[in-house]
N, C-alpha and C positions, 0 to 999 in steps of 0.2 A: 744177705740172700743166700741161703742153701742152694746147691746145685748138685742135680741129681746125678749120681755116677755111673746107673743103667746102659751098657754099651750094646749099642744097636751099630746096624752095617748098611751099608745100603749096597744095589744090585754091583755096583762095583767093586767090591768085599771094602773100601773104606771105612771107619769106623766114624759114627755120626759125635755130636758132639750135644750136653744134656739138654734135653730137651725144654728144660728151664731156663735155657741162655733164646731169649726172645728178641735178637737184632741179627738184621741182613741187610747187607749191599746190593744195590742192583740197579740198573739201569732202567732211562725212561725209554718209551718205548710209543709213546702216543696215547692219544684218549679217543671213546667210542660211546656209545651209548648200545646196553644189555640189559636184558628183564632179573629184577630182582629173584633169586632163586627160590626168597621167603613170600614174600608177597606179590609177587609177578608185575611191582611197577617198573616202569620205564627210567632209567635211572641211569647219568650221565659218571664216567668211568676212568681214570690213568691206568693202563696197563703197565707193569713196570717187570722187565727179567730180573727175576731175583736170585740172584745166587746160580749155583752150587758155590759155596767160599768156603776155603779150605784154610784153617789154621795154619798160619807160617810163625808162631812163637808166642810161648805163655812169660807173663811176666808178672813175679809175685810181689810183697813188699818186702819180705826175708832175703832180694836179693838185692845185684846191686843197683838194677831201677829202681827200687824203691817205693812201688806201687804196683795195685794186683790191675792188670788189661791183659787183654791177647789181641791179635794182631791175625787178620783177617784177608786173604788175598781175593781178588775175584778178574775176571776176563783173563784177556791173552794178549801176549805181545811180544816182537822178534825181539833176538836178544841182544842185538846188534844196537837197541835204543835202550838199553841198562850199562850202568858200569861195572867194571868186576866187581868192586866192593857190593853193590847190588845181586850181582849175581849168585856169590857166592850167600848171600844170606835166603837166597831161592834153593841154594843146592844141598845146604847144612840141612832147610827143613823139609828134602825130599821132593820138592813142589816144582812144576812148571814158574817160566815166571808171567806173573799177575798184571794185569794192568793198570789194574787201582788196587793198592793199601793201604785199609783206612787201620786205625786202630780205637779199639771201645775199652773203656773200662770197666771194672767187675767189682761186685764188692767180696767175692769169695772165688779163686781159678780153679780150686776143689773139680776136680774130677776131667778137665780138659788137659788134652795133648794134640802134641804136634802133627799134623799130616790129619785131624779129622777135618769133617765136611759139615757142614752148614746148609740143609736143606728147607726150602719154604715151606714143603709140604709139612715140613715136622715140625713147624714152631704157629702155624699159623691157620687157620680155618674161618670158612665165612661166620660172618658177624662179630666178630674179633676188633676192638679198637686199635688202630697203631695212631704212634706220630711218622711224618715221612721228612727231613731234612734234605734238600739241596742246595745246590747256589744258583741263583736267580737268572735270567738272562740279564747280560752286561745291556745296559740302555748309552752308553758314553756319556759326552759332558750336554746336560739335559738342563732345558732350563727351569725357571721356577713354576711356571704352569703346570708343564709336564713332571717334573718332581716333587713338587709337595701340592699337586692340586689347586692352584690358586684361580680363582677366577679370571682375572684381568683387568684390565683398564675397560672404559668406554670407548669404544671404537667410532664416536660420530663426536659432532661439535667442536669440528679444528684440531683432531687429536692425532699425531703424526710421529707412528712407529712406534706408541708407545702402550699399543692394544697388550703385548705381553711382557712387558716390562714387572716387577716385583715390587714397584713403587716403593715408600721411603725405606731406608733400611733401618733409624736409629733417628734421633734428636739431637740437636749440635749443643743445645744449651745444660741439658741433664747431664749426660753423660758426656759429650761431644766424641764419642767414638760408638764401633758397631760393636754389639758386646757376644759372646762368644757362644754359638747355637742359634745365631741367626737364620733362620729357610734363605737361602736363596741358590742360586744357579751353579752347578759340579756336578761329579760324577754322580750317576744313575745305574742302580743294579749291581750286579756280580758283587752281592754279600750272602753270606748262609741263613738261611731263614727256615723255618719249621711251619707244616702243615699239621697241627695238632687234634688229637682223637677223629679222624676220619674213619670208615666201615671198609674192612676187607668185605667186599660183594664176592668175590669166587677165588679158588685157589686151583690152575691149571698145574698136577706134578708133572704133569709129558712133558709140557714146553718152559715147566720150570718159569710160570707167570703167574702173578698177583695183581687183581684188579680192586683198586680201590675207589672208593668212592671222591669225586669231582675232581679236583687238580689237585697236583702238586709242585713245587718249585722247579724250573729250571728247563731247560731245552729239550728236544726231542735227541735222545742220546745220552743224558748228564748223568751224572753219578747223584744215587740220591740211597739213604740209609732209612730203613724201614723197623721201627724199633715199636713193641708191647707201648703203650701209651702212658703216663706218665700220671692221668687221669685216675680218678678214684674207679667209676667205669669200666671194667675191662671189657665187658660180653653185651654186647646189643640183647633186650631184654623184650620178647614181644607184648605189645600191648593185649591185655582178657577181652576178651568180648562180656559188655555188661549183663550182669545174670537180671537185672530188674525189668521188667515188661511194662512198659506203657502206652496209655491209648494215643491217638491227634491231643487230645485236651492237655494230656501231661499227666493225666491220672494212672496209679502204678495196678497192672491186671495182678489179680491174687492167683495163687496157679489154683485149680481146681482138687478139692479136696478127694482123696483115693474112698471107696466105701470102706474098705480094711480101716482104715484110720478114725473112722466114727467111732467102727466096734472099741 
């Protein structure tokens, strides 16, 4: 992937980062329901603060990481909950220090440096496919009902306590043990999961928010990465209105011939 080397600023004099790097961090923030801006339906929403995320270090494979990423800061946080060693990798690239930094990889770092900004406004516009990535709300130690959806037991005719039970686990004669991927009862939740090709409905640049279409992973608050989709799709594509006229019967109306067109 080429990346564009075009250096743009934003009102802050920061210099932006190419406009071809299509991924941002950012926080969840709640869902709402908003009228579609295209076709004015009613259309359920995750609000997510996206960014500003400011470049805290490019890493190529010519060096000695050994792979092309850069390294992404976003929020705020005293400093007094970093270590020096932390610290100072905040002071080297200029930047406040961050509260979350994730880091993305690239297949070309071509044209990024240190200290730019990562705006929502500039990589992302309504009807835009993304993927959204976060970590799920932790559900603790869950049983098997509630974690793989099992029905249950019969709850009548002498059956005692054993309404959510997971019933047998294995056979004693085949195998005489439980073999290994068994459903049953542990931890529930807090793994990373992806919301794949959902619709940017609106891009707010003031309050620096992106509203997408239905849910997405993880709490009100979590850190969730908002990335170009992955999809062959990129751009919501509106559906034509059919040009053929037909009657109740189903019969197609001819349009009416013009008199020019006799001549």
């Amino acid at each position: 992937m080429s990346e564009q080397t075009t250096e743009t600023k934003t009102e802050s004099g920061a210099k932006t980062a190419p406009v071809t790097f299509r991924s941002i961090l950012g926080e969840k923030v709640g869902m709402t329901q908003i009228f579609h801006p295209k076709d004015k339906s009613l259309c359920d929403v995750t609000i997510v603060k996206a960014g500003p995320c400011q470049v805290l270090r490019v890493k190529t494979a010519d060096s000695k990481d050994g792979y092309n990423a850069i390294q992404l800061g976003f929020g705020s946080k005293k400093d007094k909950s970093f270590s020096a060693a932390e610290l100072g990798q905040f002071k080297a690239a200029g930047a406040k220090p961050a509260k979350h930094v994730r880091e993305i990889r690239l297949a070309d770092p071509k044209g990024f440096e240190v200290g730019q900004v990562v705006a929502a406004e500039n990589i992302f516009k309504t009807g835009d496919y993304v993927d959204v990535q976060g970590v799920t709300k932790g559900r603790g130690f869950a049983g098997a009902m509630k974690r793989h959806g099992f029905a249950g037991l019969p709850a009548s005719h002498g059956a005692s306590d054993k309404q959510r039970s997971p019933g047998s686990l294995a056979s004693r004669r085949s195998l005489g043990r439980v073999v290994p991927g068994q459903r049953m009862a542990g931890h529930h939740g807090a793994t990373t999961t992806s919301t794949i090709k959902i619709e940017v409905v609106k891009v707010d640049a003031e309050q620096a928010l992106v509203y997408v279409m239905g849910a997405v992973p993880g709490p009100r608050g979590g850190l969730v990465t908002i990335s170009e989709t992955y999809m062959s799709k990129k751009v919501r594509s509106e559906a034509k209105a059919p040009t053929i006229r037909k009657d109740k019967m189903g019969n197609i109306i001819k349009a009416p011939v013009s008199p020019k067109a006799k001549k």
